[in-house]
C-alpha positions in Angstrom: 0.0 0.0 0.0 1.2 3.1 -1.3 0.9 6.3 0.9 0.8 9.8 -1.0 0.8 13.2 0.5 -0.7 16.5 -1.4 2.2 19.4 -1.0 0.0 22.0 -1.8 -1.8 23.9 1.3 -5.4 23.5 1.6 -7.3 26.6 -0.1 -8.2 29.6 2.2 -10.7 31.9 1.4 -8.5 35.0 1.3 -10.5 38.7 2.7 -9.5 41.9 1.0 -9.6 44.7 3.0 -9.9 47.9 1.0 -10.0 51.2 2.9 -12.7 53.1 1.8 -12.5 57.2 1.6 -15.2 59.0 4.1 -17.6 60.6 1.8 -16.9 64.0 2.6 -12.9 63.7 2.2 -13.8 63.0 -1.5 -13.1 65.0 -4.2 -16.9 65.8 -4.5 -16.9 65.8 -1.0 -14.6 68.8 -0.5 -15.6 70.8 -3.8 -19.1 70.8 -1.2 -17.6 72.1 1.8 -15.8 74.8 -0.1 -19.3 75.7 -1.9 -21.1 75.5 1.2 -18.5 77.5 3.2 -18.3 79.6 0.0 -21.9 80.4 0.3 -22.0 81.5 4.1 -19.0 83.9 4.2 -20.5 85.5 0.8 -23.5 86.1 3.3 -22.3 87.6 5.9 -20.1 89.2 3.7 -23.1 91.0 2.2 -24.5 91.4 5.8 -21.7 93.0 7.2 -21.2 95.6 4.2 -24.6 96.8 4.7 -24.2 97.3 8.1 -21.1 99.1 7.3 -23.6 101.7 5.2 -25.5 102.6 8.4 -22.3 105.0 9.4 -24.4 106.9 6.8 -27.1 107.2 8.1 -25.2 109.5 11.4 -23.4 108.7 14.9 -26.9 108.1 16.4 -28.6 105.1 13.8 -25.5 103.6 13.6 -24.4 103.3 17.4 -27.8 102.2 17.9 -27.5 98.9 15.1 -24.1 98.3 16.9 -25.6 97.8 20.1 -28.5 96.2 19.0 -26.0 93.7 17.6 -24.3 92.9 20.8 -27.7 92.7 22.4 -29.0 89.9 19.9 -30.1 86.9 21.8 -31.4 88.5 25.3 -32.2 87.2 27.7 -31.8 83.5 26.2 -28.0 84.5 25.5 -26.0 86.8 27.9 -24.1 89.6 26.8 -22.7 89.0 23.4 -22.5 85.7 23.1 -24.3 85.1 20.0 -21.7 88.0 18.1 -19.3 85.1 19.4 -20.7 82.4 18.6 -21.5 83.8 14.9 -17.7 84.8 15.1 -17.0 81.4 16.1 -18.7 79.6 13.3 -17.1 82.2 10.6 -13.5 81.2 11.6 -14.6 77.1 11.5 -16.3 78.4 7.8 -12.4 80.0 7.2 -10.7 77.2 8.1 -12.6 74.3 6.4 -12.6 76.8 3.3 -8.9 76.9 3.4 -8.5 73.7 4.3 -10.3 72.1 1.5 -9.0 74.1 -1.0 -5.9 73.0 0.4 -6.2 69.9 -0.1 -7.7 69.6 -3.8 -5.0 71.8 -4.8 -2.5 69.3 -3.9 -4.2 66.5 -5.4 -4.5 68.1 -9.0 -0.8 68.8 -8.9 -0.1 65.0 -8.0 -2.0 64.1 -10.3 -0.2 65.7 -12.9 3.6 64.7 -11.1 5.6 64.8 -14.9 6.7 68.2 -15.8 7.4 68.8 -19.6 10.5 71.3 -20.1 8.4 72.4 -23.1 4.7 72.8 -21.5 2.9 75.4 -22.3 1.9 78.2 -19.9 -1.6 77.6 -19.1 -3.8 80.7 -19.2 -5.7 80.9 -16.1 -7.9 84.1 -14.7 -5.8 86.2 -12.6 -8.0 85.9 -9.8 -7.5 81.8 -9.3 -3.4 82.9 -9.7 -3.3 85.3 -6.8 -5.7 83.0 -4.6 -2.6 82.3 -2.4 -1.2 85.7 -1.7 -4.6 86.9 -1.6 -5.8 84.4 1.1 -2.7 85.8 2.8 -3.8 89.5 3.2 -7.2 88.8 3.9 -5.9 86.3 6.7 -3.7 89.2 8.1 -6.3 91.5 7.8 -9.2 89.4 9.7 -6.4 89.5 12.8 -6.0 93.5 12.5 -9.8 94.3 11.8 -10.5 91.9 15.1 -8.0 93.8 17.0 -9.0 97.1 16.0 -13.0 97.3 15.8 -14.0 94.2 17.8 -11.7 94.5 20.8 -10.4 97.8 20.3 -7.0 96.9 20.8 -5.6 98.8 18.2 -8.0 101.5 17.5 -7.2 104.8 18.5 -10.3 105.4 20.4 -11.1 101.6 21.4 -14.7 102.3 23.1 -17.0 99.7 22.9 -19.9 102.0 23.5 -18.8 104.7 20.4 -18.8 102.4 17.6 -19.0 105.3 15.4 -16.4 107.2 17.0 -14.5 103.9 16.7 -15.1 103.7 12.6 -14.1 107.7 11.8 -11.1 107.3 14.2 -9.5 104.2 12.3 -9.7 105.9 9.2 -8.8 109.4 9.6 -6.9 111.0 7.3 -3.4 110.7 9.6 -4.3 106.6 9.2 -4.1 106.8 5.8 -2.4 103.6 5.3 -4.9 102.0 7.7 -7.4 102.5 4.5 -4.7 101.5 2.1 -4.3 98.1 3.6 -8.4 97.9 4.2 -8.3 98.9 0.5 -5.7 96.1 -0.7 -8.0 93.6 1.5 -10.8 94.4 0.3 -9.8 94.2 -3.1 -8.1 90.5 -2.4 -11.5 89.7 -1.3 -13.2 91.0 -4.5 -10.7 88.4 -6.8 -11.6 85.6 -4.3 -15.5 86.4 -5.0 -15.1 86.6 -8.4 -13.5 83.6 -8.8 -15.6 81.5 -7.0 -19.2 82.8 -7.6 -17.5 82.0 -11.5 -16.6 78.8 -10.1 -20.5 78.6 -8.7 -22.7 79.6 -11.9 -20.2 77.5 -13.8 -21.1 74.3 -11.3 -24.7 74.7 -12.0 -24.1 74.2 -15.6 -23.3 77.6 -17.0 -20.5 75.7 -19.2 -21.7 76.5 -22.8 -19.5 79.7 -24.1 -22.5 81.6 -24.0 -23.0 80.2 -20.5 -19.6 81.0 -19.4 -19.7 84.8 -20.8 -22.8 85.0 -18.6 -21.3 83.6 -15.4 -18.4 85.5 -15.7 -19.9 88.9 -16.2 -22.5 88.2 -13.1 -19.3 87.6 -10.7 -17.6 90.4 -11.9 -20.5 93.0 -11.3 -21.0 91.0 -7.5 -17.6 91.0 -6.9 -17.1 94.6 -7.9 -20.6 96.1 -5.8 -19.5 94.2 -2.8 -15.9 95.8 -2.9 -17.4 99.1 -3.7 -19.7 98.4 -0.3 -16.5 98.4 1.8 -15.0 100.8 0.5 -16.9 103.9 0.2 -17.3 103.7 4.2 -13.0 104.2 5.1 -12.6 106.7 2.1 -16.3 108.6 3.0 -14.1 109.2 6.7 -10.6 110.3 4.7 -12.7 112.8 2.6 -14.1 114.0 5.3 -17.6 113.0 3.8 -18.6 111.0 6.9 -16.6 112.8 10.6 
C-alpha cells in the first residue's frame, strides 16, 4: 500500500480589505464644503457691508444697530454671546474653506507629477493665480480688523460704547495707510469672490461659451458692488464726507 501526500496547502478563502474614503474627504466631497462655506461667508459678507452703510445714516442710527448687535439673543443669550458664537462659526467656515482648498490643490498637482521642459503656460484668470497671496492678506487682515473694531486693541479710540467714533477714528486722514491696507483687503476679497461665484454659476451648468460669458460677467458685477460696499465707508471718513 502506497501512501501519498498533497504538498499544496489547503485553499483559504482570502479577505480583502480595501480602505474606503469618508464621503466627505472626496473629491466631491470637499468641492461641497468649499461651496457650502463659500456660500456663508459670501453672506455675511453682504451682511456686514450693509451694516457698514448705516455709518451713513449718522453717529446716532449707527451706534444704535451696533448695540443692538451685541444685544441679539437677550435674555436666552447673555451679553454678546451670540456675536461670538456667529464669530466662532465664521472662523470654523475660514478654516474648512482653506483647508479644503488645500487639499484639492494638492491632489490636481499630483496628479499631474511629470513636468514637460516644453509645456505650455496655461492661461488661467488672474484671480484663481493670486488666490494664495490673496488668502494671505485677507488672513492678516481678519487678525487686524479683530483687534482694532471688535476689541479695540488697536484703535485709536477703542470704546465699545462709540462704535462710530470707533469707525471715523481708524480711518482718519493721519491713518491713511490703515485705509490703504483695508483697500488692498478688500480688493483680495473682491478676486476671491469673483472667482468663485465664476466657479458657482459654472457648477450649476453655465458651461456653454455663451453660458460661461454669462457667469463670468454676473461675478464680476458681484464681486465689484461688494468691494465698492466696503470701500466707500473708510474713504467717505478720509474725505471727510462722513466725521
Amino acid at each position: 500500500m502506497h501512501w501519498t501526500t498533497d504538498p499544496s496547502p489547503p485553499s483559504v478563502d482570502r479577505v480583502v480589505v480595501t480602505k474606503t474614503r469618508s464621503p466627505i474627504r472626496s473629491n466631491v466631497g470637499l468641492k461641497a464644503v468649499m461651496a457650502v462655506t463659500g456660500i456663508l461667508l459670501a453672506l455675511f459678507l453682504i451682511a456686514h457691508m450693509l451694516g457698514n452703510l448705516k455709518v451713513f445714516t449718522g453717529e446716532t442710527s449707527f451706534d444704535h444697530y451696533a448695540h443692538w448687535l451685541r444685544d441679539i439673543g437677550k435674555p436666552l443669550l447673555p451679553g454678546v454671546w451670540f456675536l461670538w458664537i456667529l464669530r466662532t462659526g465664521l472662523v470654523v467656515a475660514v478654516v474648512a474653506h482653506i483647508v479644503a482648498a488645500t487639499v484639492l490643490a494638492r491632489r490636481a498637482r499630483a496628479a499631474r507629477p511629470v513636468k514637460y521642459a516644453h509645456r505650455k503656460k496655461v492661461n488661467g484668470s488672474y484671480a484663481a493665480r493670486t488666490m494664495r497671496w490673496g488668502g494671505v492678506i485677507i488672513l492678516l487682515f481678519v487678525i487686524y480688523h479683530l483687534l482694532d473694531l471688535t476689541t479695540g486693541t488697536l484703535n485709536p479710540v477703542g470704546d465699545a460704547s462709540k462704535p462710530y467714533g470707533n469707525v471715523v477714528a481708524d480711518f482718519a486722514p493721519e491713518r491713511w495707510y490703515v485705509t490703504l491696507f483695508y483697500t488692498l483687503a478688500i480688493i483680495a476679497v473682491g478676486f476671491h469672490l469673483r472667482h468663485g461665484a465664476f466657479s458657482a454659476f459654472r457648477s450649476l451648468g453655465q458651461q456653454t461659451p455663451r453660458g460661461e460669458r454669462r457667469a463670468r460677467n454676473a461675478a464680476l458685477v458681484f464681486a465689484v458692488l461688494l468691494c465698492a460696499g466696503y470701500l466707500v465707508v473708510p474713504f467717505a471718513v478720509l474725505t471727510g464726507l462722513v466725521s
